[in-house]
N, C-alpha and C positions, 0 to 999 in steps of 0.2 A: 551524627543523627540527633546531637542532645538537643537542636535548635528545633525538632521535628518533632518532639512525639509526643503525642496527646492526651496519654496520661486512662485512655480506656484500654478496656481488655475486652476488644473488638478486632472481629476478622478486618472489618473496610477500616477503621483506625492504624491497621498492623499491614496492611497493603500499602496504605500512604505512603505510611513512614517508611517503605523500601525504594518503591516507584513514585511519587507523588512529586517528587522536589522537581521543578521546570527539566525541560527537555527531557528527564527519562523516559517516558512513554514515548518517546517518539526515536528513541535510540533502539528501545525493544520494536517498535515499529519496524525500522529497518532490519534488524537483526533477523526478525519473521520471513524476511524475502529469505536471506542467508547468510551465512560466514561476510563478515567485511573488514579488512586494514582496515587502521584508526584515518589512515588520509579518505578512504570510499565514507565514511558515517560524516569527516568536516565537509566533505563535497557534497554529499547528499543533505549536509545540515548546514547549511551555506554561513547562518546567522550565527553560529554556533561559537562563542568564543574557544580558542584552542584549549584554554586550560581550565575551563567550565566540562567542555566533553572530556578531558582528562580524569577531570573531580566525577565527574559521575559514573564512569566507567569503570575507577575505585572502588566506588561506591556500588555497582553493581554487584562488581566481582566479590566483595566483602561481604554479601548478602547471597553468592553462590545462584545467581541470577545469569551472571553472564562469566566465560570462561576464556583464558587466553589458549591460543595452540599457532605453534609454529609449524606453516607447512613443511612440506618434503622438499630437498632438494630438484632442482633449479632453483624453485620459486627462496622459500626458505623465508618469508614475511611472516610477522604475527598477525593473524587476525583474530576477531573477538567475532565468539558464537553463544546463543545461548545453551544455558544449561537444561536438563527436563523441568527443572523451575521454571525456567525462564521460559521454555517452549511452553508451560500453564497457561500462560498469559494471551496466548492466541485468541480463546475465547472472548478473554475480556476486552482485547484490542482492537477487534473486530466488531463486535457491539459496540464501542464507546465511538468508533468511526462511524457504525451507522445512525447513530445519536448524533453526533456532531453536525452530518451530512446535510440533515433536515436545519442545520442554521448557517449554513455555510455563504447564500446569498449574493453577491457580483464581489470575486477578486479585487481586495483591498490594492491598494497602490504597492509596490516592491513584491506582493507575494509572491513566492517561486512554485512550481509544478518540478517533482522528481519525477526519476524513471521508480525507484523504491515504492515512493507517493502514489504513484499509480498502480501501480501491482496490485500495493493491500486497498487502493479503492475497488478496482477489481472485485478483488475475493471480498471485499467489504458489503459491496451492493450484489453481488450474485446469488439468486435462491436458487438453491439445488432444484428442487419439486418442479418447479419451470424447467428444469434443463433434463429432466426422463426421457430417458428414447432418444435425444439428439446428441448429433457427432459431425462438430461443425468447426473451423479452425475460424476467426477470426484475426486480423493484422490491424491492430491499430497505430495509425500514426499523428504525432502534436508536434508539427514541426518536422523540420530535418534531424533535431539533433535525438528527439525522443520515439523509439519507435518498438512496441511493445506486439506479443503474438499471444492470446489466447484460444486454449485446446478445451476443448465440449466433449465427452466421451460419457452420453446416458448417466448424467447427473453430478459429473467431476467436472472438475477444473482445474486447470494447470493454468499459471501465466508465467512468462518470463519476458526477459529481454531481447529485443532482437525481431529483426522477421521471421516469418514464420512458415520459408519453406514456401509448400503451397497451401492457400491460404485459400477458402470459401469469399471471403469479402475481406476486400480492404477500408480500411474507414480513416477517413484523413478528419479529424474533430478538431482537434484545439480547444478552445474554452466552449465550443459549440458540445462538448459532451456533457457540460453538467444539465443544463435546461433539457438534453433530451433523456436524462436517464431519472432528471426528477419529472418527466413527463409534461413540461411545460409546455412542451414542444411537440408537436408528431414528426414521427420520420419523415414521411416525404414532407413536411413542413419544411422542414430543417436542412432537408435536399434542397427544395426548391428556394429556401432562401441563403444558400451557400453558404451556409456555419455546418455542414456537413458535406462531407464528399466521398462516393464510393466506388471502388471498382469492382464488379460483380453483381447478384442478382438483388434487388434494391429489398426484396421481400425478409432478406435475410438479416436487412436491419431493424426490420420490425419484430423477428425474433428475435434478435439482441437486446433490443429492450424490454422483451420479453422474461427474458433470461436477469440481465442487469438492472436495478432498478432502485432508486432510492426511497422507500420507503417509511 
């Protein structure tokens, strides 16, 4: 830490210096979704040198941020979870994605899309207040290999991995989700020019962006 710190006696000087250093915040990122082995955070951090995510995972744990625990038998792997420290950070995690979102602009060359990445965009662009009174399953799919379900229950939200069961609408997006959730786009816009596709009643995407939204 002695290469870090700033020399104030300040809350955001004293945040840095824990989470600041490259990739941390994006290791609490994932950890937000849930529990993951050190191989789930290299796969989902593609770019990640192995012994840089090692250094920092040190480095969390040393700071009581992030915790190791050994499951139960069968399984019996270590994963790393945050700690009620570490779960503080949601807040901040979640605004710093909705900040970001607003500069985010056409997919750089090499950039990757996770299944992680998407969850907390998810819960990143979600207003509660839009989602009152409704109870709607949405299945989003980007590709075959990524395929995520979100639960609407009168102002929650639940997202995970996976299909979702029965599902209100499916929505097949790809990169066609970002321009419709920063509203560049209208839904049946977006239908009609095939960077969107759905199975179900078409109205129900116009509440989703209703619901999700980059603002």
């Amino acid at each position: 830490m002695s290469n870090r710190v700033y020399g104030q006696f300040c809350g955001v000087a004293r945040a840095l210096e824990v989470v600041g250093e490259r990739w941390a915040l994006l290791i609490v990122r994932d950890l937000l979704v849930g529990p993951r082995r050190f191989s789930d955070l290299r796969r989902g951090l593609p770019k990640i040198p192995t012994n840089i995510l090692s250094a920092r995972l040190k480095e969390l744990e040393a700071f009581e941020v992030v915790a190791r625990r050994v499951l139960p038998r069968p399984a019996g792997s270590v994963v790393y979870e945050l700690t009620a420290l570490g779960r503080g950070l949601e807040d901040v995690v979640l605004a710093f994605g909705r900040w970001g979102a607003r500069l985010l602009g056409e997919a750089r060359e090499g950039e990757v899309v996770t299944t992680d990445s998407l969850i907390m965009a998810l819960r990143t662009t979600f207003h509660a207040d839009a989602a009152r009174g409704v109870d709607v399953v949405y299945e989003l799919r980007f590709g075959e290999a990524l395929v995520l379900h979100a639960r609407i229950e009168d102002g929650r939200l639940t997202v995970g991995e996976g299909v979702a069961g029965t599902a209100d609408l499916v929505i097949e997006a790809g990169p066609g989700l970002k321009p419709l959730l920063a509203r560049e786009v209208t839904p049946a816009g977006a239908i009609a020019a095939g960077s969107v596709r759905v199975s179900g009643d078409p109205a129900l995407l116009e509440l989703f962006v209703r619901i999700f939204f980059i603002a």
